[in-house]
C-alpha positions as CSV (number, residue, x, y, z in Angstrom):
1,X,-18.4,-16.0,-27.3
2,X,-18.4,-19.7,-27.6
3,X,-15.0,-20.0,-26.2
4,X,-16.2,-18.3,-22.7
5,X,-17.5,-21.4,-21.6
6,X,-13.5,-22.5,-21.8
7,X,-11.1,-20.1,-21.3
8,X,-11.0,-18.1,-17.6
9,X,-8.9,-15.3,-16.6
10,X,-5.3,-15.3,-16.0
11,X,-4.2,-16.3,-13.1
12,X,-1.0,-15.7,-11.7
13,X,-1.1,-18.4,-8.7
14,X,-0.8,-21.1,-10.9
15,X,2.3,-20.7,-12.5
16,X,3.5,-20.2,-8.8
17,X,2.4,-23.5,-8.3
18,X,3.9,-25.4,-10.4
19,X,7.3,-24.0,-9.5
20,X,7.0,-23.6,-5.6
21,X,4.0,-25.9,-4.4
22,X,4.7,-29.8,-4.7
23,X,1.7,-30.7,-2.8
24,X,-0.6,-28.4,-4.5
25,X,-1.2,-26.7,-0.9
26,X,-1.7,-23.3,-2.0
27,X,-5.3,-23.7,-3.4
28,X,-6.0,-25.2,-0.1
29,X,-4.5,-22.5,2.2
30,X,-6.1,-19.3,0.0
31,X,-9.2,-20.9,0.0
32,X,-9.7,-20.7,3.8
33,X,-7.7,-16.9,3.2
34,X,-10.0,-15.7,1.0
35,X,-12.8,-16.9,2.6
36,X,-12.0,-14.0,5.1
37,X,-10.9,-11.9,3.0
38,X,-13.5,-12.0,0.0
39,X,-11.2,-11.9,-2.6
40,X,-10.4,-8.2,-1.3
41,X,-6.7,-8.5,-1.6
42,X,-4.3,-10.9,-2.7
43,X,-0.7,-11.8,-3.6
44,X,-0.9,-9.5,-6.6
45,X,-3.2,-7.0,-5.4
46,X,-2.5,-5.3,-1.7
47,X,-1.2,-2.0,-3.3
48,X,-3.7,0.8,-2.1
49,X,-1.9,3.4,-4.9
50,X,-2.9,0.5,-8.1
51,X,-6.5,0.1,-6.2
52,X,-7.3,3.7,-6.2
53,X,-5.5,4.1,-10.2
54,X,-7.6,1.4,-10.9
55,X,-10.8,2.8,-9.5
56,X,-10.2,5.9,-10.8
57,X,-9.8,4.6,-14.3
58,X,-12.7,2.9,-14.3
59,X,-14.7,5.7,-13.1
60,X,-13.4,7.8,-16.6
61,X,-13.9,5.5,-18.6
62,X,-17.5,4.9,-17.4
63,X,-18.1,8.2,-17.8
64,X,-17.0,8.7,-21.5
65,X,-19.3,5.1,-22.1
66,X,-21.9,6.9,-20.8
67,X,-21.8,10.5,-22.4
68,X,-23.6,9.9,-25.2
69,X,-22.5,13.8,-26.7
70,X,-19.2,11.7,-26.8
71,X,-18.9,9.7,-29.9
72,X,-16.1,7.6,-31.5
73,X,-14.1,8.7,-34.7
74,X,-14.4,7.1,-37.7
75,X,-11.5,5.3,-37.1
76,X,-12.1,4.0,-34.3
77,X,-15.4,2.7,-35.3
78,X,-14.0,0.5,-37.7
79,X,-12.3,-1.1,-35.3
80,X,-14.7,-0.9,-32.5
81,X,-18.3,-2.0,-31.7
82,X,-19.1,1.2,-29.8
83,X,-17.7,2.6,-26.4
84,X,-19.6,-0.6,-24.9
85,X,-17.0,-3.1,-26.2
86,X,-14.6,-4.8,-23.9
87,X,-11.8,-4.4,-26.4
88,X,-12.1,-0.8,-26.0
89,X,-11.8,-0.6,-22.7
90,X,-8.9,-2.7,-22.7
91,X,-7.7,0.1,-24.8
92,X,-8.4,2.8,-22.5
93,X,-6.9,1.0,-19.9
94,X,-3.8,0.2,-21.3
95,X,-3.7,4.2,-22.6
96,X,-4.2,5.6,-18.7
97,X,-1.9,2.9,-17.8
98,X,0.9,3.7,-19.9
99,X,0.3,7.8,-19.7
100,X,0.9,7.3,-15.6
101,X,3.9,4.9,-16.0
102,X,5.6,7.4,-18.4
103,X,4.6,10.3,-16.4
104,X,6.0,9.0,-13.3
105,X,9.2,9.1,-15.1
106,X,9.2,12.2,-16.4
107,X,8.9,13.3,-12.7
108,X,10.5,10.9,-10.6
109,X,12.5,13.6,-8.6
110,X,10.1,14.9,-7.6
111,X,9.8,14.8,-3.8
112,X,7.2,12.4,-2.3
113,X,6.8,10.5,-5.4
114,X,7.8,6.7,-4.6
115,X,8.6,5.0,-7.7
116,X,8.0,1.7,-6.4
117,X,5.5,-0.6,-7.0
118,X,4.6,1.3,-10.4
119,X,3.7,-1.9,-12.5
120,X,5.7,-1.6,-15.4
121,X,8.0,0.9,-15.0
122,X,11.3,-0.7,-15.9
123,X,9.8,-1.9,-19.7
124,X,8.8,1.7,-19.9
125,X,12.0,3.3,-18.4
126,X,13.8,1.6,-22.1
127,X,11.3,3.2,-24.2
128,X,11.8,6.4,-22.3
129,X,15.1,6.1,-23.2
130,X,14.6,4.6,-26.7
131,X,13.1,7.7,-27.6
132,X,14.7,10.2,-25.8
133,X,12.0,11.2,-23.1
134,X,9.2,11.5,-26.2
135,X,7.4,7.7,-26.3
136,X,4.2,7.4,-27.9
137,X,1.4,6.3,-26.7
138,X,-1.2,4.4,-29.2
139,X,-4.6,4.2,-27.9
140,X,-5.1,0.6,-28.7
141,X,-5.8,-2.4,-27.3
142,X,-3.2,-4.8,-29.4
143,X,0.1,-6.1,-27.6
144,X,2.2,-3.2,-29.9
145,X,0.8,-0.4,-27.6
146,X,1.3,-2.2,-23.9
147,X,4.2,-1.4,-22.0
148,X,3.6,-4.7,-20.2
149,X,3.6,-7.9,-22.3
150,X,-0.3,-9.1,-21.2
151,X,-0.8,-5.6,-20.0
152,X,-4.1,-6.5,-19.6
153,X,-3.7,-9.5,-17.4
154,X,-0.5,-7.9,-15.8
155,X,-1.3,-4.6,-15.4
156,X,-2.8,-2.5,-13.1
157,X,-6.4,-3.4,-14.1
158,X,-5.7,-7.1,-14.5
159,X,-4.2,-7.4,-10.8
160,X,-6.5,-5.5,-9.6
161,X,-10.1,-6.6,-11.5
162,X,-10.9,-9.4,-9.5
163,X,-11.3,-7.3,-6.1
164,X,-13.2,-4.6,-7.5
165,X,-15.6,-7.5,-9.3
166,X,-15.8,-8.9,-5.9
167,X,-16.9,-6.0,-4.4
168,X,-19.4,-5.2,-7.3
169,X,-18.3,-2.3,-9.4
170,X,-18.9,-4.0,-12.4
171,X,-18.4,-7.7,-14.1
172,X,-15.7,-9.3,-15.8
173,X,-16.7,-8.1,-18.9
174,X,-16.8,-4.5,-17.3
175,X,-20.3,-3.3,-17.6
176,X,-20.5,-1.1,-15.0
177,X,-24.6,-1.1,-15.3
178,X,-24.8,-3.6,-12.3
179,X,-28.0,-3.1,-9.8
180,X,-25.0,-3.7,-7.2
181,X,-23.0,-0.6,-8.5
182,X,-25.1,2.2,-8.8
183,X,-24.4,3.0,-5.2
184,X,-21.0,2.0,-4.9
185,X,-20.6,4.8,-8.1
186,X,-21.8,7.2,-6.4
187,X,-19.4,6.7,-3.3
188,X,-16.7,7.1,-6.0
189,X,-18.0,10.1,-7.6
190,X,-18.1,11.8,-4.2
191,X,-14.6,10.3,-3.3
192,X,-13.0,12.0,-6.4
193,X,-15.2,15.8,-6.1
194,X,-14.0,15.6,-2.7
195,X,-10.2,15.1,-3.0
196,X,-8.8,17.9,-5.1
197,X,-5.6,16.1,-6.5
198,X,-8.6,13.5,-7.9
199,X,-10.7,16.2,-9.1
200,X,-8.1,17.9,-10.9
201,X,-6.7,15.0,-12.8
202,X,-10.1,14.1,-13.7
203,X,-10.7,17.1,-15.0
204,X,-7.8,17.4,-16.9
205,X,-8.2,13.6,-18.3
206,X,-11.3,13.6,-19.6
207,X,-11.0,16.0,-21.8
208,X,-7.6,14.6,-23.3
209,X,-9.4,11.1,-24.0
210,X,-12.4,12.9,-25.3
211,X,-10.2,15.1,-28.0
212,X,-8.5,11.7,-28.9
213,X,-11.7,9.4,-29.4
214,X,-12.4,11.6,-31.9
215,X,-9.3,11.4,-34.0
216,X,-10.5,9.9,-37.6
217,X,-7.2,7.6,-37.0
218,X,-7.6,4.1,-36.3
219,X,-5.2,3.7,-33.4
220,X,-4.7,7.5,-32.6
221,X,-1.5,8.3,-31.1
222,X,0.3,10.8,-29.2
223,X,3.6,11.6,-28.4
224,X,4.2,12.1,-25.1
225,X,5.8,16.0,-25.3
226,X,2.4,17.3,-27.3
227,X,0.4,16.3,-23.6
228,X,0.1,19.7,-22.0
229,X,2.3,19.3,-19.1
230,X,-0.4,20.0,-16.4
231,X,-1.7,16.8,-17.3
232,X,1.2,14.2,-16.4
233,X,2.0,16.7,-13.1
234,X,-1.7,16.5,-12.1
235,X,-1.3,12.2,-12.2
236,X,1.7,12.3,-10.3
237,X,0.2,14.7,-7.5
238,X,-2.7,12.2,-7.8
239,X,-0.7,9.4,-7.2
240,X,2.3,10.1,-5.9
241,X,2.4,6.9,-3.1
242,X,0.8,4.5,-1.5
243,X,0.8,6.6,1.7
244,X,0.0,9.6,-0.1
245,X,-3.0,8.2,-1.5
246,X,-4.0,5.9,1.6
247,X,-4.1,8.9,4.1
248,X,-6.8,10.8,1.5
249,X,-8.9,7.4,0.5
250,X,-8.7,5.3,3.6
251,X,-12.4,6.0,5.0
252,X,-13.8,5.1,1.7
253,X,-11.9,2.1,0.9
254,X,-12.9,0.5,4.2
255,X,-16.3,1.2,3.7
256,X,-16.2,0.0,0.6
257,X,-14.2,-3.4,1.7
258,X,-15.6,-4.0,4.7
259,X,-11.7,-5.1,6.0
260,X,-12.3,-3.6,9.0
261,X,-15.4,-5.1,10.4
262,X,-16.1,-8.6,11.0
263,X,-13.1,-11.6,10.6
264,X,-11.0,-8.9,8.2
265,X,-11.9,-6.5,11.1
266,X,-10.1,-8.8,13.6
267,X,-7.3,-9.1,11.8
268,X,-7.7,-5.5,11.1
269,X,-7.6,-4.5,14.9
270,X,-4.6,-6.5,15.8
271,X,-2.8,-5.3,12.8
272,X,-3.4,-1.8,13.7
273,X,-2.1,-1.9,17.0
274,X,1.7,-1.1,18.1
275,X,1.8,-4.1,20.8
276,X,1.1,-6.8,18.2
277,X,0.6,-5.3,14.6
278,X,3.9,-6.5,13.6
279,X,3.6,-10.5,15.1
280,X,3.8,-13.5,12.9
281,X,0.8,-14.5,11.4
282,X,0.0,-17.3,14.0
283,X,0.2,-14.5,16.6
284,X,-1.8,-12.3,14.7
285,X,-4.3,-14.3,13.9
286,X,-4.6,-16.0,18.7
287,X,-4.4,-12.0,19.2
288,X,-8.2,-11.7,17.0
289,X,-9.8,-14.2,18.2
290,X,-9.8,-13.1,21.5
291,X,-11.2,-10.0,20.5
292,X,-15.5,-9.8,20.9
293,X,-16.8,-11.4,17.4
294,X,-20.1,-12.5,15.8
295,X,-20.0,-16.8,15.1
296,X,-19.9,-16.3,11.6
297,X,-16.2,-14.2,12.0
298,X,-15.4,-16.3,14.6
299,X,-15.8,-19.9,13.0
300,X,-13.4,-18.2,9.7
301,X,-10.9,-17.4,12.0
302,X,-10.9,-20.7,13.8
303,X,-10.6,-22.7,10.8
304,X,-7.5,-21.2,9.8
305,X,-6.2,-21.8,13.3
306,X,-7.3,-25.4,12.7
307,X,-5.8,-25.8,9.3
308,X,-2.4,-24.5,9.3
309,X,-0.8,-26.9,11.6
310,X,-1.9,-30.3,9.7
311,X,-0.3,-28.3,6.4
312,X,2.7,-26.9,8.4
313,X,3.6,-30.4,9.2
314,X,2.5,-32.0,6.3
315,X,4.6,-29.9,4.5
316,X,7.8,-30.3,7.2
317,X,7.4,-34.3,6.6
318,X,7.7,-33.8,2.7
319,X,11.0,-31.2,3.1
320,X,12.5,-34.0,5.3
321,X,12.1,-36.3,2.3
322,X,14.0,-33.7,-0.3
323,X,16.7,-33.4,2.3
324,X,19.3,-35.9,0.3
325,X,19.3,-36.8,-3.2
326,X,19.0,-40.3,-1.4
327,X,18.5,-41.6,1.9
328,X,17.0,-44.6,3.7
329,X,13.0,-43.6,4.4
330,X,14.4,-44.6,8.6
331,X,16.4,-41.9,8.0
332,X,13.5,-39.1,7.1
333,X,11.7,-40.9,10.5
334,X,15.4,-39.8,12.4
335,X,14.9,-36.6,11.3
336,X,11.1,-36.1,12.0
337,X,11.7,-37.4,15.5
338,X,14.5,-35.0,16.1
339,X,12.2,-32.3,15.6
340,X,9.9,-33.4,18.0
341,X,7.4,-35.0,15.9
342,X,6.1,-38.6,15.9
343,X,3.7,-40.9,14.6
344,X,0.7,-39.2,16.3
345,X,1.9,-35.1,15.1
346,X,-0.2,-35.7,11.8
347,X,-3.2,-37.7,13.1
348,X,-3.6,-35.1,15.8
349,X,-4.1,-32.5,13.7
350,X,-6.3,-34.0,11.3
351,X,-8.4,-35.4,14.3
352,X,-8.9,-30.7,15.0
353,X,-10.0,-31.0,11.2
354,X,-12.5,-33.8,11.1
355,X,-14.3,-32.7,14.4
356,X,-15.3,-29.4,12.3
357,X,-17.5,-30.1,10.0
358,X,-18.5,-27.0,8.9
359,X,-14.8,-26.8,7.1
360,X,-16.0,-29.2,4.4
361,X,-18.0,-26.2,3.2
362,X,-15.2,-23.5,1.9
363,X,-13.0,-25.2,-0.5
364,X,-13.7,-25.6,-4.2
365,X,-14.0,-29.5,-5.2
366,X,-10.2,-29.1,-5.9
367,X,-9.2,-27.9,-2.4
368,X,-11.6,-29.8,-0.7
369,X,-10.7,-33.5,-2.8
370,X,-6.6,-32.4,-1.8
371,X,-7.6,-31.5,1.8
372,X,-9.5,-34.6,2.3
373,X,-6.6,-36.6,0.5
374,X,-4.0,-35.2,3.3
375,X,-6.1,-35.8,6.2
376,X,-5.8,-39.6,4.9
377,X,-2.3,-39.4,4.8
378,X,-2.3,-38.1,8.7
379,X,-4.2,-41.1,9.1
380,X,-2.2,-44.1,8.2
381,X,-1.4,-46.1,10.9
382,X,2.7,-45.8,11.6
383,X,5.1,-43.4,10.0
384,X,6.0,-45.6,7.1
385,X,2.6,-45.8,5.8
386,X,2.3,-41.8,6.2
387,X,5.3,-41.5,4.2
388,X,3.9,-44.0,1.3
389,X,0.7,-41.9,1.3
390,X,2.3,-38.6,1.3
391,X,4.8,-40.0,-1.6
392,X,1.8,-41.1,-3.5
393,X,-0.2,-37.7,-3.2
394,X,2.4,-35.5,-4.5
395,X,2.9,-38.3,-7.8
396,X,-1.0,-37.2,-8.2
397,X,-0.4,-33.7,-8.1
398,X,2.3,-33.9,-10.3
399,X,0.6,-35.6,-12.7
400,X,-2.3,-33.9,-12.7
401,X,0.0,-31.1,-14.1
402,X,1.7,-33.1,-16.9
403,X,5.2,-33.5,-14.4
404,X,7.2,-35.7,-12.7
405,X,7.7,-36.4,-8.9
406,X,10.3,-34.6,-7.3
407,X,10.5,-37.6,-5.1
408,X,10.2,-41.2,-5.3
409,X,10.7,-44.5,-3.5
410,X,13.3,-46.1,-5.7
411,X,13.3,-49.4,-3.6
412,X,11.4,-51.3,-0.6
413,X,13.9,-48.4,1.8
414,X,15.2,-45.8,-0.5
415,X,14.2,-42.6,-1.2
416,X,15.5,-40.6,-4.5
417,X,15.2,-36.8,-4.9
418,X,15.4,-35.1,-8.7
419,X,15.6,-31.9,-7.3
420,X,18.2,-29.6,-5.2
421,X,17.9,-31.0,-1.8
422,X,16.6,-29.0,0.5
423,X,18.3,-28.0,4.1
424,X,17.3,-29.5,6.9
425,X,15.4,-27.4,9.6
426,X,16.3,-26.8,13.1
427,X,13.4,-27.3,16.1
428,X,14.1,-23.4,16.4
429,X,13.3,-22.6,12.4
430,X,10.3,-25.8,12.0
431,X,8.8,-25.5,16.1
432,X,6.0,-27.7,16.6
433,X,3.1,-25.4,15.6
434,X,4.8,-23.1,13.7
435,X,3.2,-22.0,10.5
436,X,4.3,-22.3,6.9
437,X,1.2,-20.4,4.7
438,X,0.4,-16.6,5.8
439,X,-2.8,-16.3,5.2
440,X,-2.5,-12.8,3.0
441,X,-1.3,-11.4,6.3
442,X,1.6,-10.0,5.3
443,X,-0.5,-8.2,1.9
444,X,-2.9,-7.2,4.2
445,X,-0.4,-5.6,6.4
446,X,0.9,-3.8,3.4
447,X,-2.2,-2.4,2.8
448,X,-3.1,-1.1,5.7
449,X,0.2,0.8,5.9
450,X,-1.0,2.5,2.7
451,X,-4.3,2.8,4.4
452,X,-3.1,4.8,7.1
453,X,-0.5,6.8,5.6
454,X,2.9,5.5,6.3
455,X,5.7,5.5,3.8
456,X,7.0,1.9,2.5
């Protein structure tokens, strides 16, 4: 317990980082995203199918935790401190995560199932194989019985833990006994009696996991033929696709989210509609501000509008500098200029930034000390000077994770790459006020097509 006060969850972003985000921009952009969003959906987790097969799990398990008439084996209580412990609901998990991923397989002709998107499948498709369409499945919570190395962090319910924390179901530790869940429980409980592919799966789940909590064996096991084959059917009737599963959950998942009221709700509307659902994010994002909106939505909106061009060109003026492995610093000014920049683009920007003071707010000290660092940089007096201040920024970043810059100022002129050099934009791919970062619109457009029933 001592090492909670060290170690945080996995997250996925930051090995992105280090590959793909020299200027560390990404902790800046999703910031501003999220702060929309709520955490609601991200990179990893925009797949309304993995939402509802987490939901759903959770919702089991909760109720075998809670029926005290079920008890654990003796096994199982040598290796467990009761149905409470997180370890043994990583175990459940990783069980219902690996009996859907197998029994996907075993029915992937079938029409309407959409293998896609199945976290995992390929790992399992070998053991499938391996063991001639019988894998066994350990109920454990050890790396031996995951189909996913991390399967934990990975998985279904690692991608998809940190929205359903958000939105209160139950902690990081998973104690679904929160004064904020009791009412969001009962929305589920309704949400599965009333769909009948839920309801039957349910009923034929619980049962299974309550026959095998029993078992006297430490790690109880079961081969995949000895499941009664109504069971894996039943899960992949449950959840068969996205669109399958979006057109019988949608009402409750945006009740539940909120994504399609207030800024989400913007974005939401515009998203929705034929004339501009399928616009690039800067589009998407003019098209919801016009729309009628409470301050609070509006002002979240607006400081993404604000943001994105200072990091769109900040970012342009960097690429320019990777665009030879060397090349007189004139040269990147050459190239800025014939993209219709100059030594005011940056400063401009920045000036949008600093006259809203309500965007120092949002950002984590992280975002908010790299934010503040790059409106500095905008606001060196001459290109040069910009250039120095951008070169010295990303030297920070790079340290800061133990790495070396990709660029550097070899001499008083010269500029030196130690990377592949990047290609050099035309004014039609980099115009002025184009964006770079999405904002999670393009996740948020994925969901929604889940939401509302279309295929992938």
């Amino acid at each position: 317990m001592l090492l909670d006060a060290f170690l945080t969850e996995y997250d996925e972003s930051l090995g992105n980082e280090l590959n793909i985000d020299p200027l560390g921009l990404q902790v800046i952009w999703s910031g501003f995203g999220q702060q929309i969003f709520q955490n609601r959906i991200s990179s990893i987790s925009n797949d309304i199918r993995n939402f509802t097969l987490n939901l759903f799990n959770h919702f089991l398990i909760k109720s075998l935790v809670e029926d005290d008439s079920i008890a654990l084996g003796i096994g199982l209580r040598k290796i467990y401190n009761g149905k409470h412990d997180l370890k043994f609901k990583h175990a459940c998990l990783v069980y219902l995560e690996n009996l859907n991923v197998y029994s996907v397989i075993a029915h992937e002709n079938t029409a309407g199932l959409e293998t896609t998107g199945v976290l995992g499948i390929s790992k399992a498709r070998r053991g499938w194989f391996d063991s001639t369409g019988n894998p066994s499945l350990t109920f454990s919570h050890v790396p031996e019985a995951q189909v996913l190395v991390r399967q934990t962090l990975l998985g279904v319910s690692g991608r998809y833990k940190t929205p359903l924390v958000e939105m209160g179901f139950f902690d990081r530790h998973y104690r679904y006994n929160l004064p904020t869940a009791t009412l969001l429980w009962k929305d589920v409980d309704a949400l599965i009696s009333n769909t009948p592919t839920l309801f039957r799966l349910y009923n034929l789940l619980r049962p299974h996991l309550k026959d095998l909590l029993a078992s006297s064996r430490g790690q109880p096991k079961t081969d995949f033929q000895d499941i009664p084959a109504t069971l894996p059917k039943a899960m992949v009737e449950a959840f068969a696709s996205s669109a399958a599963v979006g057109a019988r959950t949608c009402d409750f998942w945006l009740s539940i989210t909120g994504l399609d009221r207030g800024a989400p709700g913007a974005l939401y509307n515009v998203l929705s509609s034929p004339k501009h659902g399928d616009g690039s994010a800067a589009n998407v994002f003019e098209e919801a501000m016009k729309q009628p909106l409470a301050k609070d939505a509006q002002r979240k909106l607006a400081h993404v509008r604000l943001l994105e061009p200072l990091l769109s060109e900040v970012d342009l003026l960097f690429h320019l500098m990777l665009a030879e492995k060397t090349q007189p610093v004139r040269r990147v000014w050459q190239r800025w200029k014939a993209l219709g920049r100059n030594t005011s683009t940056l400063a401009t920007c920045a000036a949008a930034i600093n006259a809203d003071t309500s965007m120092t707010t949002v950002l984590s000290t992280t975002g908010q000390a790299r934010l503040q660092s790059l409106l500095n940089v905008a606001g060196q007096g001459g290109a040069d000077a910009q250039m120095d201040a951008l070169l010295s920024y990303h030297a920070l970043i790079m340290e800061s994770r133990g790495q070396s810059p990709w660029v550097t100022r070899a001499d008083g002129n010269q500029l030196k790459i130690y990377v592949r050099p990047r290609s050099e934009p035309t004014p039609a791919e980099r115009p002025l006020g184009g964006w770079v970062h999405q904002y999670y619109i393009p996740q948020f457009r994925h969901l929604l097509a889940g939401l509302h029933g279309v295929a992938a």
